[in-house]
PDB file as gemmi writes it, atoms N, CA and C in Angstrom:
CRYST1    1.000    1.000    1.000  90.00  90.00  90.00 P 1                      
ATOM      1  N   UNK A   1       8.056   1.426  -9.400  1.00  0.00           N  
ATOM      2  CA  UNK A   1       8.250   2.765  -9.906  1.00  0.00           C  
ATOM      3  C   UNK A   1       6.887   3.378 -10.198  1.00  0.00           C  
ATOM      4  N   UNK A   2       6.607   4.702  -9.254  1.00  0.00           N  
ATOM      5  CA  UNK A   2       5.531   4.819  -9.523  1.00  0.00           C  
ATOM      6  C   UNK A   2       5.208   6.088 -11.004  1.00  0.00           C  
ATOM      7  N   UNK A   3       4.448   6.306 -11.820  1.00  0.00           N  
ATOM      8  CA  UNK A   3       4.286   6.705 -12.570  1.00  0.00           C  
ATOM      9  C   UNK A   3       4.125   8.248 -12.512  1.00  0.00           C  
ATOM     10  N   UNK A   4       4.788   9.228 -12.847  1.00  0.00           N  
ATOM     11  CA  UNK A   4       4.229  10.284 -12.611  1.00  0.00           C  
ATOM     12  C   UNK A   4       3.092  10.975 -12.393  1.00  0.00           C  
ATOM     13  N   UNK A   5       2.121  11.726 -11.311  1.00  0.00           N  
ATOM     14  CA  UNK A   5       1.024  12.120 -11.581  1.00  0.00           C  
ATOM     15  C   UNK A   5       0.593  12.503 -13.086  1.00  0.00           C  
ATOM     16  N   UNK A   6       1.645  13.712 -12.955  1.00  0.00           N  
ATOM     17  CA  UNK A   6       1.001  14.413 -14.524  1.00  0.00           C  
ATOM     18  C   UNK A   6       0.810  13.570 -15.741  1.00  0.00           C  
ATOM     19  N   UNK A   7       1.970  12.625 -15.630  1.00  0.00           N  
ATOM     20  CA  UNK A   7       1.652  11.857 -16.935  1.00  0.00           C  
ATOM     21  C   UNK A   7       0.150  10.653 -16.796  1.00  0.00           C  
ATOM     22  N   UNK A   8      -0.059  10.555 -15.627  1.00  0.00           N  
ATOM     23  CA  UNK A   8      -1.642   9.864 -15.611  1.00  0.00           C  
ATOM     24  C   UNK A   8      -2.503  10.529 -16.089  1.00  0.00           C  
ATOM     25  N   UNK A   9      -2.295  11.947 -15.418  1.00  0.00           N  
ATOM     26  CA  UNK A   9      -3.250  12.768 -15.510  1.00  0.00           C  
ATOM     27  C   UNK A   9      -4.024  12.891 -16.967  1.00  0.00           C  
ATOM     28  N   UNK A  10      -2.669  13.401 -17.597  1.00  0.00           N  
ATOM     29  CA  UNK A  10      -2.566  13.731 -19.095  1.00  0.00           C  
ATOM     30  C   UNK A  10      -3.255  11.975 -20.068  1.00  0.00           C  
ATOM     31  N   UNK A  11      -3.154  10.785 -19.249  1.00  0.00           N  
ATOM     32  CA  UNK A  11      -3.600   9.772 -20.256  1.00  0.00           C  
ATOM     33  C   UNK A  11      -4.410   8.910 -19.236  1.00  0.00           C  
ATOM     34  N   UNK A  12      -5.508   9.399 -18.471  1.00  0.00           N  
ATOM     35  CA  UNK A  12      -6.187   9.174 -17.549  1.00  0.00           C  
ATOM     36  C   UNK A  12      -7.268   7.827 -18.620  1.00  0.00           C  
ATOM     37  N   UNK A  13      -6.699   6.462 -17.488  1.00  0.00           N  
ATOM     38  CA  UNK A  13      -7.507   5.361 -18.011  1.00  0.00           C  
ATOM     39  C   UNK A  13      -7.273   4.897 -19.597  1.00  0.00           C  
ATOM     40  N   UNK A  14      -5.907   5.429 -19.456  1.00  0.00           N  
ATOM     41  CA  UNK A  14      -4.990   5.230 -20.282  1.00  0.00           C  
ATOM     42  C   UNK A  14      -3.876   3.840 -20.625  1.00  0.00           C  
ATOM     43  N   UNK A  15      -3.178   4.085 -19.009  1.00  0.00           N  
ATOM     44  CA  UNK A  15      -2.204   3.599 -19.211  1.00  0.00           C  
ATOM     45  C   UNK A  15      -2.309   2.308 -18.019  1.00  0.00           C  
ATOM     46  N   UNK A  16      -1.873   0.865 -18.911  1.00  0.00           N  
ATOM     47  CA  UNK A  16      -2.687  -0.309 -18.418  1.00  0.00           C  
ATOM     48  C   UNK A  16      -1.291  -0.532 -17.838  1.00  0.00           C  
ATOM     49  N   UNK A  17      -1.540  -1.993 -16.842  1.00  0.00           N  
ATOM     50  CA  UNK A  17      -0.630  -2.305 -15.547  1.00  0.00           C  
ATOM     51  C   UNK A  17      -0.889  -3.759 -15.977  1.00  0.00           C  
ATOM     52  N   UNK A  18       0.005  -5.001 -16.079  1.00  0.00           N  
ATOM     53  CA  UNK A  18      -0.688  -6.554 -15.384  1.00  0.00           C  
ATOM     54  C   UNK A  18       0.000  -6.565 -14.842  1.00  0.00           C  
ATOM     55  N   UNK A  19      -0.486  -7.450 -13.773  1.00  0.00           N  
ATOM     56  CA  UNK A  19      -0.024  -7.392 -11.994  1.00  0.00           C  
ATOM     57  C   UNK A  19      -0.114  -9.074 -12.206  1.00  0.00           C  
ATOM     58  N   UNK A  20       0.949  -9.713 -11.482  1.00  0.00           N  
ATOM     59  CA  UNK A  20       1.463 -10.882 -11.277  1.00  0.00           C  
ATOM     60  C   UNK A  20       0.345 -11.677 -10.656  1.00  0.00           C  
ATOM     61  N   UNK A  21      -0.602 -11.249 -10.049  1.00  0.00           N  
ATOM     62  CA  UNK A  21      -1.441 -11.447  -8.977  1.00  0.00           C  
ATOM     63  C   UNK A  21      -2.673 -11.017  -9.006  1.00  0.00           C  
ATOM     64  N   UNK A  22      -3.759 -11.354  -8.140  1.00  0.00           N  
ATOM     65  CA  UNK A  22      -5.184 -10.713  -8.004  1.00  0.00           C  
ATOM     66  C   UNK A  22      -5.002 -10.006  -7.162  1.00  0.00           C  
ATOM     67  N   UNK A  23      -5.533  -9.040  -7.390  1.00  0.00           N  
ATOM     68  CA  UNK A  23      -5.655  -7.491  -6.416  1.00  0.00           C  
ATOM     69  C   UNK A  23      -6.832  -7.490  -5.653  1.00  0.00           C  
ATOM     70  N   UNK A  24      -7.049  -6.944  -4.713  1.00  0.00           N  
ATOM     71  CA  UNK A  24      -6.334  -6.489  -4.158  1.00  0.00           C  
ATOM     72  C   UNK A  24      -5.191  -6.908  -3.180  1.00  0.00           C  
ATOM     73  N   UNK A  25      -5.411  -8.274  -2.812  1.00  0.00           N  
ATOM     74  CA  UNK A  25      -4.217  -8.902  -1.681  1.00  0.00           C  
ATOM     75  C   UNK A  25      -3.060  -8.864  -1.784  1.00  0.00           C  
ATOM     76  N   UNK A  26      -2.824  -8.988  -3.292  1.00  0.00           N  
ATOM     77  CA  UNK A  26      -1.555  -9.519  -3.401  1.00  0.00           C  
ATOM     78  C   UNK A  26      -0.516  -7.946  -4.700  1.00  0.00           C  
ATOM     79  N   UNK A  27      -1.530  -7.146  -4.117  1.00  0.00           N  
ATOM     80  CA  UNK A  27      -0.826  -5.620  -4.473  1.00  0.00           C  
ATOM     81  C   UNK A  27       0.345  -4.821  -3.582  1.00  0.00           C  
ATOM     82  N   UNK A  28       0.425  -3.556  -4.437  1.00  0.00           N  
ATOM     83  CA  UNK A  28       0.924  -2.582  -3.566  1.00  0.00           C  
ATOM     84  C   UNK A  28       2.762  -2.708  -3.673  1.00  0.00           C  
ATOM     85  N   UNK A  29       3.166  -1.703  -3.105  1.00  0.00           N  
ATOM     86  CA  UNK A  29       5.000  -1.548  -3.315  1.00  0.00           C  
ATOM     87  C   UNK A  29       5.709  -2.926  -2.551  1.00  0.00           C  
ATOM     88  N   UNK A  30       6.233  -3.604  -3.540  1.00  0.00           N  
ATOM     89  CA  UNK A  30       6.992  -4.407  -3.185  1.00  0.00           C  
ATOM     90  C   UNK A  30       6.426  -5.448  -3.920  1.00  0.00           C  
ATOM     91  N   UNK A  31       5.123  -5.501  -4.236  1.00  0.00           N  
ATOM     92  CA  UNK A  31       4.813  -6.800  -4.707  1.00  0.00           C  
ATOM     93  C   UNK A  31       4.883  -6.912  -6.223  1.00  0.00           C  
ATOM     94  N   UNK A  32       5.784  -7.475  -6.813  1.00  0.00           N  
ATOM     95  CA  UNK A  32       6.324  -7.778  -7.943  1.00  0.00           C  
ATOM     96  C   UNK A  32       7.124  -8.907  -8.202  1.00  0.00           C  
ATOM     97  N   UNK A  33       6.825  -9.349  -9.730  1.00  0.00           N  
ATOM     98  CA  UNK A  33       7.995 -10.744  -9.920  1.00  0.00           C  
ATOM     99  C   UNK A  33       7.897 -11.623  -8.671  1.00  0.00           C  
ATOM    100  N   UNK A  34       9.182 -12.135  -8.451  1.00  0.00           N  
ATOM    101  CA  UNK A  34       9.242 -13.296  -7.732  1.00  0.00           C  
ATOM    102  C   UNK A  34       8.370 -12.824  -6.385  1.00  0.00           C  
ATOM    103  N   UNK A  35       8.606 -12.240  -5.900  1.00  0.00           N  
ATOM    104  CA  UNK A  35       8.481 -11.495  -4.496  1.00  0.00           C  
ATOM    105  C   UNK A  35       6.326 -11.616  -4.276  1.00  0.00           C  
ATOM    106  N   UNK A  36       5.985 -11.441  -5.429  1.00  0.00           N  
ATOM    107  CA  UNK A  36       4.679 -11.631  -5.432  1.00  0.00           C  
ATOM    108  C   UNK A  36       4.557 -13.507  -5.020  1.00  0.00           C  
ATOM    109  N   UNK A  37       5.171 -14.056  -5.977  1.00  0.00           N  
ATOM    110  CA  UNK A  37       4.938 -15.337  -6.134  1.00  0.00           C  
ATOM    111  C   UNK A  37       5.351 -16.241  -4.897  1.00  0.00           C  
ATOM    112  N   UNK A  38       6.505 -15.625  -4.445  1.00  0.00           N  
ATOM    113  CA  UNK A  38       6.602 -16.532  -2.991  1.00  0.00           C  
ATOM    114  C   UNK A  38       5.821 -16.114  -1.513  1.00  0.00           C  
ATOM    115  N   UNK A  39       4.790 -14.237  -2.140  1.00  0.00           N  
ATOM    116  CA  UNK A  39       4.014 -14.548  -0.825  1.00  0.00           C  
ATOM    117  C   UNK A  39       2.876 -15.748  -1.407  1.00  0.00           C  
ATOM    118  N   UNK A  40       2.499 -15.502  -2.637  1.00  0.00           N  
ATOM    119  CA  UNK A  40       1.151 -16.240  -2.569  1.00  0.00           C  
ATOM    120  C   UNK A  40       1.439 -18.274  -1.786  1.00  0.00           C  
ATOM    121  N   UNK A  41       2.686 -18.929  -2.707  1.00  0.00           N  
ATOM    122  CA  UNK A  41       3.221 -19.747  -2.353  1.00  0.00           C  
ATOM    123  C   UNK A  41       3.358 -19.939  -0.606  1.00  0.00           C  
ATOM    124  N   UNK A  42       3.819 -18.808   0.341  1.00  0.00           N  
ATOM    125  CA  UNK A  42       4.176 -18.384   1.463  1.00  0.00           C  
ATOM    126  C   UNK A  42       2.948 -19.024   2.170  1.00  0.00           C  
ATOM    127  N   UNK A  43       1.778 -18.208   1.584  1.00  0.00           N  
ATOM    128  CA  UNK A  43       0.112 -18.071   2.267  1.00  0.00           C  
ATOM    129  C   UNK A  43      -0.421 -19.209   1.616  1.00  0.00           C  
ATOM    130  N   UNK A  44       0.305 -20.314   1.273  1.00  0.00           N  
ATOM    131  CA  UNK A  44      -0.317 -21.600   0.768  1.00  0.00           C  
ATOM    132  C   UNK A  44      -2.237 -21.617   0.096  1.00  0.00           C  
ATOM    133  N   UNK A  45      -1.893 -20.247  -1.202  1.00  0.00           N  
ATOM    134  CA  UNK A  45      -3.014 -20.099  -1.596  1.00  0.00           C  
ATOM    135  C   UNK A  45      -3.471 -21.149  -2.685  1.00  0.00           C  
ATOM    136  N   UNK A  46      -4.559 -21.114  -2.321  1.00  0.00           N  
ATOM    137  CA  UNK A  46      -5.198 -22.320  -3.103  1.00  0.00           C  
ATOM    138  C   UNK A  46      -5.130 -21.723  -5.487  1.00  0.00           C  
ATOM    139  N   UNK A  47      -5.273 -20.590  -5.417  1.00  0.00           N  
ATOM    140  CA  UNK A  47      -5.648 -20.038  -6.318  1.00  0.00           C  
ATOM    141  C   UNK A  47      -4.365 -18.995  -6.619  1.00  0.00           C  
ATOM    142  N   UNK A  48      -4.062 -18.559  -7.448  1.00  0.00           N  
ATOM    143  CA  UNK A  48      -3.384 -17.107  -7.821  1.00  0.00           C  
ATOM    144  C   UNK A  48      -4.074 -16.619  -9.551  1.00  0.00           C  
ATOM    145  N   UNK A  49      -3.254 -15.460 -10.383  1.00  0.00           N  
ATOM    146  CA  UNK A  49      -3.715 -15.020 -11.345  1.00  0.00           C  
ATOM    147  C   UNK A  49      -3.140 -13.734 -11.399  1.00  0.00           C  
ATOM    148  N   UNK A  50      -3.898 -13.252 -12.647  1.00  0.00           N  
ATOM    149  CA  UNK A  50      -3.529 -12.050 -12.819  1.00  0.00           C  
ATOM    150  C   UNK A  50      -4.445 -10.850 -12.678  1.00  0.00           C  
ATOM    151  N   UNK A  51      -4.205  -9.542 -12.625  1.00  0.00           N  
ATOM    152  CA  UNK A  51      -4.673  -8.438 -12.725  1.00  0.00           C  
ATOM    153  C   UNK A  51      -4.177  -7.644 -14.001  1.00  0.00           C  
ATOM    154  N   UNK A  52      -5.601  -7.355 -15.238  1.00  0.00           N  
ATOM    155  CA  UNK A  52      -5.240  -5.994 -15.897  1.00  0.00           C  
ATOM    156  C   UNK A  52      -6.063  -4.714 -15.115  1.00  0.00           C  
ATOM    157  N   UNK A  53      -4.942  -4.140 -15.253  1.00  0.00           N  
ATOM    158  CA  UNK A  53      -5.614  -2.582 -14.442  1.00  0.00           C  
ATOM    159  C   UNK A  53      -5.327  -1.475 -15.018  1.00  0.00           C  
ATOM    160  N   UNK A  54      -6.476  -0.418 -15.030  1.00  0.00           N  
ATOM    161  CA  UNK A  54      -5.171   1.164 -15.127  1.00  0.00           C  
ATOM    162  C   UNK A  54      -4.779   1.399 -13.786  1.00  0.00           C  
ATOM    163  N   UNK A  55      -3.737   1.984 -14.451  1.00  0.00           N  
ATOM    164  CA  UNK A  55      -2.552   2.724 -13.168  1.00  0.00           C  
ATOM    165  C   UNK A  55      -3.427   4.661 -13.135  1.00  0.00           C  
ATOM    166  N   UNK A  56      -3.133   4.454 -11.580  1.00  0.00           N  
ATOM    167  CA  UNK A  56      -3.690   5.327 -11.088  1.00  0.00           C  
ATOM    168  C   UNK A  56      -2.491   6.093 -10.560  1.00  0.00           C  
ATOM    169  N   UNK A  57      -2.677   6.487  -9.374  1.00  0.00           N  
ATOM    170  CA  UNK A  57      -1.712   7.447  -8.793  1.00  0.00           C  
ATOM    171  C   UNK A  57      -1.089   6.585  -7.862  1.00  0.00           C  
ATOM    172  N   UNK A  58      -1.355   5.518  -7.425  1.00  0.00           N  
ATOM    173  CA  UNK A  58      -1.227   4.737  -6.112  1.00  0.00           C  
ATOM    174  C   UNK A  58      -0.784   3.402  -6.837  1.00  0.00           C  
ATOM    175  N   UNK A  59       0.443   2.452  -5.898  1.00  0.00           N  
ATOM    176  CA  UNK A  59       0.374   1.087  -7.041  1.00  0.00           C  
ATOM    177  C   UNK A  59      -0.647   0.064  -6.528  1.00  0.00           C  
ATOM    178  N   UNK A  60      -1.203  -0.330  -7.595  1.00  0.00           N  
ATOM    179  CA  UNK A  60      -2.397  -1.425  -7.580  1.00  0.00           C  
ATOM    180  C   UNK A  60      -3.468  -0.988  -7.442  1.00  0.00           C  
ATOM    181  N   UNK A  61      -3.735   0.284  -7.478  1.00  0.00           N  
ATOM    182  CA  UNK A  61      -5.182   0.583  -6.973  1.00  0.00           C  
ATOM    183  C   UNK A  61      -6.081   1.275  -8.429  1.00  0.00           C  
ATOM    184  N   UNK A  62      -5.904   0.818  -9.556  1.00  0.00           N  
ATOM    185  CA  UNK A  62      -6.275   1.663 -10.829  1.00  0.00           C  
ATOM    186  C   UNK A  62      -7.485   0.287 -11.119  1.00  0.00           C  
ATOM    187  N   UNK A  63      -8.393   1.233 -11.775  1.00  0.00           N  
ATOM    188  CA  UNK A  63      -9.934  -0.210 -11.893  1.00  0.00           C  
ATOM    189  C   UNK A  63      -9.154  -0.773 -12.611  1.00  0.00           C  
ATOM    190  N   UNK A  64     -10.272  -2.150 -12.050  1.00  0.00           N  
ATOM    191  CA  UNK A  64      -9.855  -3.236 -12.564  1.00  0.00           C  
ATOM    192  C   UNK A  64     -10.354  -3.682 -13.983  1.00  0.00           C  
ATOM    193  N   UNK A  65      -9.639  -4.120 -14.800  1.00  0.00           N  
ATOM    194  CA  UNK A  65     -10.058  -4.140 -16.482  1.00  0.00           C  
ATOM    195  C   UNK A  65     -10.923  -6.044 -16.555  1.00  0.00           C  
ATOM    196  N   UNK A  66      -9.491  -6.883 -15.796  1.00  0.00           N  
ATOM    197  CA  UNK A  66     -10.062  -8.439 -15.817  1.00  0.00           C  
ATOM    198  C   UNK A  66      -8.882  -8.508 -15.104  1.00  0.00           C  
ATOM    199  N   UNK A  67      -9.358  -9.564 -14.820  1.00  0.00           N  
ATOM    200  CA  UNK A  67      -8.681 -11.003 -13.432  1.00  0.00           C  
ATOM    201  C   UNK A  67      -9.051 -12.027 -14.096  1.00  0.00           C  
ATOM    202  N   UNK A  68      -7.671 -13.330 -14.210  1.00  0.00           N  
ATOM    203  CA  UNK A  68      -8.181 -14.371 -14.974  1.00  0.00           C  
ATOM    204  C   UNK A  68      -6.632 -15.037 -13.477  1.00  0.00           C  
ATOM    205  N   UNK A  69      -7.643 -16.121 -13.187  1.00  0.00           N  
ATOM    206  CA  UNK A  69      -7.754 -17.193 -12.015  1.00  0.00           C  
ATOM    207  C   UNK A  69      -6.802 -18.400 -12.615  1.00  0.00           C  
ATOM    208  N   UNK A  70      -6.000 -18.954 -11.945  1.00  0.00           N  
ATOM    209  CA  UNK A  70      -5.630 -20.382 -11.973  1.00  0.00           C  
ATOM    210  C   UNK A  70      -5.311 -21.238 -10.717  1.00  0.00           C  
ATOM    211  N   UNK A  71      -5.830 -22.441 -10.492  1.00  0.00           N  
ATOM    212  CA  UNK A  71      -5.416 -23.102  -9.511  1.00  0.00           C  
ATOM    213  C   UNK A  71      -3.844 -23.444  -9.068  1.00  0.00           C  
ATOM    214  N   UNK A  72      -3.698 -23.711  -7.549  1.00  0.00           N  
ATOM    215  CA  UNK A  72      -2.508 -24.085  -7.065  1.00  0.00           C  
ATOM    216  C   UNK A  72      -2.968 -25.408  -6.705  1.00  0.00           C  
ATOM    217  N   UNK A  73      -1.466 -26.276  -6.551  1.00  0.00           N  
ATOM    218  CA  UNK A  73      -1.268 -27.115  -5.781  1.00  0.00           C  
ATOM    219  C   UNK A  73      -0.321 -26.597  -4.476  1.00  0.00           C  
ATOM    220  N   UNK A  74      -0.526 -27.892  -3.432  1.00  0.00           N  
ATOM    221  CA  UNK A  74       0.587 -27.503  -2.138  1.00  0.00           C  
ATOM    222  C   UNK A  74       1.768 -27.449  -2.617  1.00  0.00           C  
ATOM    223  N   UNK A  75       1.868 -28.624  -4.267  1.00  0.00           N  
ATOM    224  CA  UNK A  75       3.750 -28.858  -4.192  1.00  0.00           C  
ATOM    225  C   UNK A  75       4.204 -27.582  -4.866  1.00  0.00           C  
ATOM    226  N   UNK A  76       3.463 -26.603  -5.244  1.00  0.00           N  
ATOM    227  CA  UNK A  76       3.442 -25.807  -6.537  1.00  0.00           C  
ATOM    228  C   UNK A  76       4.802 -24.574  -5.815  1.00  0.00           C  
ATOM    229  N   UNK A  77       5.674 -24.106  -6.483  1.00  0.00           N  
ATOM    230  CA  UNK A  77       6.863 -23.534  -5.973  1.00  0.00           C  
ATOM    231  C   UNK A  77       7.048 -22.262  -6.428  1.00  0.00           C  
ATOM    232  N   UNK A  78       7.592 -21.499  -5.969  1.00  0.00           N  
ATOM    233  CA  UNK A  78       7.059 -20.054  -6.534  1.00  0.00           C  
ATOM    234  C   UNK A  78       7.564 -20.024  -7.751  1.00  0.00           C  
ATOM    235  N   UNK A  79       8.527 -20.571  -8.212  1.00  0.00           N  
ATOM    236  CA  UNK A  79       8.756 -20.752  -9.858  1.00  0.00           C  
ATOM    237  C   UNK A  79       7.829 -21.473 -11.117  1.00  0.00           C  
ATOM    238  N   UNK A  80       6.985 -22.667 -10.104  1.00  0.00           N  
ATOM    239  CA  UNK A  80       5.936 -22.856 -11.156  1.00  0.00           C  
ATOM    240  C   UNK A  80       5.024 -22.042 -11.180  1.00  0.00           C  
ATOM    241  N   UNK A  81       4.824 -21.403 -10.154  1.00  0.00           N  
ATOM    242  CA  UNK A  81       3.480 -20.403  -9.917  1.00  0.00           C  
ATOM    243  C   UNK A  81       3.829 -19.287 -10.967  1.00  0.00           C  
ATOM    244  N   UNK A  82       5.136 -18.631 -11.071  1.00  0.00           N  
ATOM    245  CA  UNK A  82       5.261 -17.874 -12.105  1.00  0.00           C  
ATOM    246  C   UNK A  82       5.418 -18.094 -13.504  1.00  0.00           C  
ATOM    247  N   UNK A  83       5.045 -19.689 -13.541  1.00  0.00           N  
ATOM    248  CA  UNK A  83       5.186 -20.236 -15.011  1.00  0.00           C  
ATOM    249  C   UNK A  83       3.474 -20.238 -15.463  1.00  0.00           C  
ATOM    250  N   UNK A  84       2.556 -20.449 -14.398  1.00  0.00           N  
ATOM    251  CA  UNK A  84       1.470 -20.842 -14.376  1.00  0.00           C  
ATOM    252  C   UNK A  84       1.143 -19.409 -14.656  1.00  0.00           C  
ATOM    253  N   UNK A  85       1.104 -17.793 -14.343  1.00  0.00           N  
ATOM    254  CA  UNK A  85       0.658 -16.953 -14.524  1.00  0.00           C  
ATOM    255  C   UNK A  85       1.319 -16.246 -15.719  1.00  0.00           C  
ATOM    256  N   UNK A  86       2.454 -16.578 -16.151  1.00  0.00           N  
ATOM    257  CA  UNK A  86       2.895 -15.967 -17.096  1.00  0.00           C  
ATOM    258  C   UNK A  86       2.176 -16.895 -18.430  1.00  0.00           C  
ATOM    259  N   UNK A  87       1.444 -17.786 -18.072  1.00  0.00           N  
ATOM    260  CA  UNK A  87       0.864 -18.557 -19.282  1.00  0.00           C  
ATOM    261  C   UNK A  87      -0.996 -17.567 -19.157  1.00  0.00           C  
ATOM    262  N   UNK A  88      -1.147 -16.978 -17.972  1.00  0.00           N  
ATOM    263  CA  UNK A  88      -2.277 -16.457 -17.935  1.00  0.00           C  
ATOM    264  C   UNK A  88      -1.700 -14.933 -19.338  1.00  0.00           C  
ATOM    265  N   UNK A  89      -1.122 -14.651 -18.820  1.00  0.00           N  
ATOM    266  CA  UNK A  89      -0.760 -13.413 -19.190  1.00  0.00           C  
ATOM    267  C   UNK A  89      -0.593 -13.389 -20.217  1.00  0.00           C  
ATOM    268  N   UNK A  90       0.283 -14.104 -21.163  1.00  0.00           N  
ATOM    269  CA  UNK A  90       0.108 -14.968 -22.789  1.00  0.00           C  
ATOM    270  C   UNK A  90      -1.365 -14.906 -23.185  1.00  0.00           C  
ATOM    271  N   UNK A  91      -2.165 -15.063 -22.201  1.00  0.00           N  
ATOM    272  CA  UNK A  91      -3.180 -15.665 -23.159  1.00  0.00           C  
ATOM    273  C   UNK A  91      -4.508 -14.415 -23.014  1.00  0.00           C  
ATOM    274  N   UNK A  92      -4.376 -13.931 -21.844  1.00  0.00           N  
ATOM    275  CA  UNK A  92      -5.290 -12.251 -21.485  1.00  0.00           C  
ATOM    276  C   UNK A  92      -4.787 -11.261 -21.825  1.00  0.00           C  
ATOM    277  N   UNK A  93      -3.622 -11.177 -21.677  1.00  0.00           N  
ATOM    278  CA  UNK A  93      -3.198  -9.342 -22.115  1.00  0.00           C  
ATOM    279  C   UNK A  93      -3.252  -8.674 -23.284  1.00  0.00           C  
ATOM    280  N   UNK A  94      -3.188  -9.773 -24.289  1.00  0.00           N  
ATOM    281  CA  UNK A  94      -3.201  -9.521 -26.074  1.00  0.00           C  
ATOM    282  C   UNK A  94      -4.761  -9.310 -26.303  1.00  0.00           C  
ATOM    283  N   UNK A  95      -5.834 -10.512 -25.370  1.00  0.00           N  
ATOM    284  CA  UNK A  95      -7.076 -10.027 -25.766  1.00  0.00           C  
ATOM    285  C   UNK A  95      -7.498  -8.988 -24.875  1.00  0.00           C  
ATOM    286  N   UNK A  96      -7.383  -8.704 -24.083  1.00  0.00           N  
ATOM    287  CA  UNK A  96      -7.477  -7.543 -23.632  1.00  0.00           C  
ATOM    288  C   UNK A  96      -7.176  -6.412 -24.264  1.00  0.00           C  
ATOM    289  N   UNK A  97      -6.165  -5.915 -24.203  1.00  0.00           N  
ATOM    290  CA  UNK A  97      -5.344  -4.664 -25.278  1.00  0.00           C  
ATOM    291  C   UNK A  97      -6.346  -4.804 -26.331  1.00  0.00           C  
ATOM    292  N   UNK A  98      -6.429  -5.851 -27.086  1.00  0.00           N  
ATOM    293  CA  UNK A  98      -7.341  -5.611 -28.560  1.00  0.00           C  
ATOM    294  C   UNK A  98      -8.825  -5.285 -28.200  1.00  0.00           C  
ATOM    295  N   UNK A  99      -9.417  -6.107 -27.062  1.00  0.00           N  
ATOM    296  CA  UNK A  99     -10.783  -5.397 -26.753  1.00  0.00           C  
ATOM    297  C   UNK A  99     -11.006  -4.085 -26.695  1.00  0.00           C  
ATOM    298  N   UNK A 100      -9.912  -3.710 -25.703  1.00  0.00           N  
ATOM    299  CA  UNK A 100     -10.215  -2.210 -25.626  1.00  0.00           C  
ATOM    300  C   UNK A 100      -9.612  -1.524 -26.160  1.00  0.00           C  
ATOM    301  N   UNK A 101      -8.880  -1.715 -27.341  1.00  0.00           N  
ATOM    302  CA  UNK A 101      -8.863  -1.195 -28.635  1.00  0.00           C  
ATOM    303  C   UNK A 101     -10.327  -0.211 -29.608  1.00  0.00           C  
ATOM    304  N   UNK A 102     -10.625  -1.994 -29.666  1.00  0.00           N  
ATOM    305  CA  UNK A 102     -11.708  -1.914 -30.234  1.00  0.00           C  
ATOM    306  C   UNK A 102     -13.042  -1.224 -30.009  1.00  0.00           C  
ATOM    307  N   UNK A 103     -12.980  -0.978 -28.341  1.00  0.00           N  
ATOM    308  CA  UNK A 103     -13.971  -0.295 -27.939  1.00  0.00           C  
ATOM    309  C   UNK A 103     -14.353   1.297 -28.544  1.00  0.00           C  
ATOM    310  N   UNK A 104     -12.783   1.520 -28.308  1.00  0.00           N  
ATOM    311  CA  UNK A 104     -12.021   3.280 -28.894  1.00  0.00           C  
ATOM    312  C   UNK A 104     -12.817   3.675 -29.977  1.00  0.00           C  
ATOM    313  N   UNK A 105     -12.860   2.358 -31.071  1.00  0.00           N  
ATOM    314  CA  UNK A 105     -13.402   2.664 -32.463  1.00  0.00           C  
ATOM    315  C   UNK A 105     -14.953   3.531 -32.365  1.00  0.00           C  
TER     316      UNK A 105                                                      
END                                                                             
């Protein structure tokens, strides 16, 4: 769902995104939830992670805030892979949000 222009407009570098995945490859319409996780699984990637971003006008394409990396295995299944990034996401998105909180000040 893409976000309204105007409302970007109006909160430009505003309004943050985490993306299941590192961007840019593993962006763009369609790539979400599971559907992310069984291409990376698919493309027997060595690595996956996450993306904080702002949302721009386009999906996946808003700068990038941080990318935080975790290794794969071959046996790794797109359900652990989404256990493995949702533990990224636990642990970056809270410090994130508060960094750039704090920056505001």
């Amino acid at each position: 769902l893409l976000i309204p222009e105007n409302i970007i407009k109006a909160f430009s570098q505003k309004i943050i995104n985490i993306h299941p995945a590192l961007l840019p490859k593993y962006g763009g319409k369609g790539m979400y939830g599971m559907h992310v996780h069984r291409a990376v699984a698919n493309n027997k990637e060595k690595e996956t992670g996450i993306s904080i971003h702002y949302v721009n006008k386009e999906y996946d394409k808003g700068d990038l805030i941080l990318q935080a990396k975790c290794k794969l295995t071959p046996k790794d299944t797109p359900e652990i892979i989404a256990e493995k990034v949702h533990q990224l996401e636990y642990t970056y998105f809270p410090a994130t949000i508060e960094k750039l909180l704090m920056s505001d000040e």
